[in-house]
C-alpha positions in Angstrom: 15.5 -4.3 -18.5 12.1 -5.4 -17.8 9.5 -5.2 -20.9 6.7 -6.2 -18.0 3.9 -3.5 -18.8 3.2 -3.6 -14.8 5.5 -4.6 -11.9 4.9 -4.1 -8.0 8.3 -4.9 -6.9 8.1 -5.0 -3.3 11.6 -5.4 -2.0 13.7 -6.8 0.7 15.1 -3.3 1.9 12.8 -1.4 4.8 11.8 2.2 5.3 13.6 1.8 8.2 17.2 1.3 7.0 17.1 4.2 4.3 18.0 7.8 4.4 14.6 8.4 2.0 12.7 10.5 4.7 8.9 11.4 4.8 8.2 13.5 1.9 8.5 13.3 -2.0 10.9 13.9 -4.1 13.5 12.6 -1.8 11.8 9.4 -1.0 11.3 8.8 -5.1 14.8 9.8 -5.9 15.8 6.6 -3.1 13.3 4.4 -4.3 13.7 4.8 -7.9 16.9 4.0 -7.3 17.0 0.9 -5.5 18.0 -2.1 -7.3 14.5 -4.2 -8.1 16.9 -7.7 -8.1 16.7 -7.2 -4.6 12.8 -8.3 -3.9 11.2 -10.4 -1.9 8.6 -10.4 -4.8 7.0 -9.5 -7.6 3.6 -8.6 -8.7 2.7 -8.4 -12.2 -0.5 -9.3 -13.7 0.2 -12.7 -13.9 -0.2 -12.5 -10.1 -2.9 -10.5 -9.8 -6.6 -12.0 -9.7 -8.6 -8.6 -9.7 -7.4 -5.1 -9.8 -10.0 -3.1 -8.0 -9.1 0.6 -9.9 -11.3 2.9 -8.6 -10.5 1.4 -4.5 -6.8 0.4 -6.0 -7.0 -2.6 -4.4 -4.9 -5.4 -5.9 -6.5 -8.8 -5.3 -3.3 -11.5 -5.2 -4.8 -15.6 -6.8 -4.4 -17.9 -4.1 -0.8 -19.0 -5.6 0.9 -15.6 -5.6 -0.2 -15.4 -1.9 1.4 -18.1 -1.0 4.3 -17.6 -3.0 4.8 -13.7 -1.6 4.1 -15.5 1.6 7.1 -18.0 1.4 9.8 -15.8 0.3 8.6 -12.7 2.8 8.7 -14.9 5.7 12.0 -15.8 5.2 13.5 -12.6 4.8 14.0 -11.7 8.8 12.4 -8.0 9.9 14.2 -5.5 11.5 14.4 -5.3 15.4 12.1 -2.8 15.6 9.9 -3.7 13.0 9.8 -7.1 14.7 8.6 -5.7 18.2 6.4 -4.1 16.7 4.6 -6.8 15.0 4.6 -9.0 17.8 2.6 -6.4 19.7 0.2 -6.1 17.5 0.1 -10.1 17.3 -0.5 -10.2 21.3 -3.3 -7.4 21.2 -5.0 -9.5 18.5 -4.2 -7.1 15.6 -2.7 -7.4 12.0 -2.4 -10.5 9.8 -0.1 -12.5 8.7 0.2 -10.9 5.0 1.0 -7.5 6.7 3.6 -8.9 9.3 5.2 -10.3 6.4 6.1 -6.9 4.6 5.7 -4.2 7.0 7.8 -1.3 6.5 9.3 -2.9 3.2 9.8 -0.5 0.5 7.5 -1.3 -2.9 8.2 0.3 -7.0 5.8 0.1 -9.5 7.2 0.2 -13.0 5.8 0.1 -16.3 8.0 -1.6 -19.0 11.3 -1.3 -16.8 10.2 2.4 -16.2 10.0 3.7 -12.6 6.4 5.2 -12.1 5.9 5.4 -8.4 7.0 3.7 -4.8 6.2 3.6 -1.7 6.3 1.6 1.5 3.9 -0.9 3.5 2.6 0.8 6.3 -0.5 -0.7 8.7 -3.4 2.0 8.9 -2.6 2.5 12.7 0.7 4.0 12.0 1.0 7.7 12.9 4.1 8.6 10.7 3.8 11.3 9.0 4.0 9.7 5.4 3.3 11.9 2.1 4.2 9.3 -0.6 2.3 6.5 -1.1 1.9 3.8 0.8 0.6 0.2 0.6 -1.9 -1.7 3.1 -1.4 -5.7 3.1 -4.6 -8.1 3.9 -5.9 -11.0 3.2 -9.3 -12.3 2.8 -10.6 -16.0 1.4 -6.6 -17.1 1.2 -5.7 -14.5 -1.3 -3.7 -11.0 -0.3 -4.9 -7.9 -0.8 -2.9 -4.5 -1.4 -4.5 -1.5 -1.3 -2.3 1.4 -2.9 -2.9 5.0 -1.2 -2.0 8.8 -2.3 -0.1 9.0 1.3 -0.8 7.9 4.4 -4.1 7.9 6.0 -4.4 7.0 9.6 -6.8 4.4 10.0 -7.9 3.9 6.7 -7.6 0.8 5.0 -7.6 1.9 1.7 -7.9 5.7 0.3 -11.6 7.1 0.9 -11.4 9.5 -2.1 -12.7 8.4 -5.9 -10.3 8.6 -9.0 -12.7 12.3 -9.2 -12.2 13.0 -5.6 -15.3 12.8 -4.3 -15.6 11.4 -0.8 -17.0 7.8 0.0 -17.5 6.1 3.7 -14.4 6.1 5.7 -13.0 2.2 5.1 -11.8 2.4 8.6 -9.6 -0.7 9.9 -11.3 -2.9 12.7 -9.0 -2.2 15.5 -9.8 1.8 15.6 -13.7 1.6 14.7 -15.2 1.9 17.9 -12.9 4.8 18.9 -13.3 6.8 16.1 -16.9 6.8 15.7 -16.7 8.2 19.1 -14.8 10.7 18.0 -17.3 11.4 15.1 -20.5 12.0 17.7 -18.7 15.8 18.0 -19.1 17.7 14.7 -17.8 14.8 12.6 -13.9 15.6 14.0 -12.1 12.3 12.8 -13.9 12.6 9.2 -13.0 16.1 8.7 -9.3 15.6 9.7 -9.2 12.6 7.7 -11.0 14.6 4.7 -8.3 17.1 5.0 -5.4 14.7 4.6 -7.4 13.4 1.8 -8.2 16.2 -0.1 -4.8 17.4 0.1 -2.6 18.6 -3.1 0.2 16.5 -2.1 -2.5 13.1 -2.0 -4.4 14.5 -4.6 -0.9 14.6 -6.9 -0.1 10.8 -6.4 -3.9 10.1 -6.3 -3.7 10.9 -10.0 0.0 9.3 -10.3 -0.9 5.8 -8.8 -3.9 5.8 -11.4 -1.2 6.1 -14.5 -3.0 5.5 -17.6 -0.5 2.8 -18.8 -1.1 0.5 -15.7 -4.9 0.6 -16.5 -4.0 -0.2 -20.2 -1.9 -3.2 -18.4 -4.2 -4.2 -16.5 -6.9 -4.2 -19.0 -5.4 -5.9 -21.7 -4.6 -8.9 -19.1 -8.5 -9.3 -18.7 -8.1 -8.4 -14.4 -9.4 -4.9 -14.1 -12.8 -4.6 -11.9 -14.2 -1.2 -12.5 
């Protein structure tokens, strides 16, 4: 067993090819038993330039980038998760650090011990996801995973505080324009994303994501930006 005091194992097996459905517990129950040997790779803080806690965003050094890049990339996507990249790739969406785990199922553990998973899913999804789920980026050659309560449309990375109080909607490029359109009407898109938001379900893994051993973790290895 693993005596790692942080792990995001994100592994070779996609959402798409397990029986783990939409909602919690039966998508923990499948994830915390998937076997972690099985990964396409594995963030611990060794990997991990800056771990941005109150936007739980996970900054990747230039090497662990390319290394999740290699071994990703040659792990071949599902059919349909395949189409479904190259269609973003032809409208101009996406990048490359997202293509290469879409739909891939994640665990975090502390110390061998199952805390959380998830999968990657791009904020223009519109399943219906209430676990969490990761966003994949990159920006100045290093990747970039931002860890949400549940899925968000749209948003690139969870618009509630640890105390749940609301900031500006981190929308992704590709819906910007739209959205604020929607918004000229009584603020529609922002109270429909507020209400996803504010929910018990995402305020329940809100406060599971931020486990107070990961922060010790990620302390103690000198990476947490607060």
């Amino acid at each position: 067993m693993s005596i790692a005091p942080f792990e995001l194992i994100i592994l070779k097996t996609h959402w798409s090819h397990q029986d783990m459905g939409n909602h919690a517990p039966k998508a923990f129950d499948a994830l915390s038993a998937m076997d972690a040997g099985e990964s396409v790779f594995t963030v611990t803080t060794d990997e991990i330039e800056a771990y941005d806690w109150d936007r739980q965003l996970i900054t990747l050094t230039p090497g662990a980038t390319d290394a999740l890049l290699g071994n990703a990339e040659a792990q071949r996507a599902p059919e349909e998760v395949s189409a479904l990249i190259d269609l973003k790739r032809r409208a101009g969406w996406g990048n490359r650090v997202e293509s290469s785990v879409a739909n891939r199922c994640f665990v975090v553990r502390t110390r061998g011990e199952f805390v959380y998973g998830g999968i990657f899913l791009e904020p223009l999804s519109q399943m219906g996801i209430a676990f969490p789920v990761a966003r994949a980026a990159s920006a100045n050659g290093r990747a970039r995973i931002a860890l949400l309560p549940v899925h968000i449309p749209f948003m690139e990375n969870d618009p509630f505080d640890e105390s749940g109080a609301s900031r500006e909607l981190p929308i992704g490029p590709e819906a910007k324009t739209d959205i604020q359109a929607l918004d000229r009407h009584d603020q529609f898109f922002t109270k429909w994303a507020h209400g996803i938001t504010a929910s018990d379900t995402a305020t329940q893994f809100r406060r599971l994501i931020r486990d107070p051993r990961i922060w010790s973790a990620i302390a103690a290895a000198g990476k947490l930006k607060t």
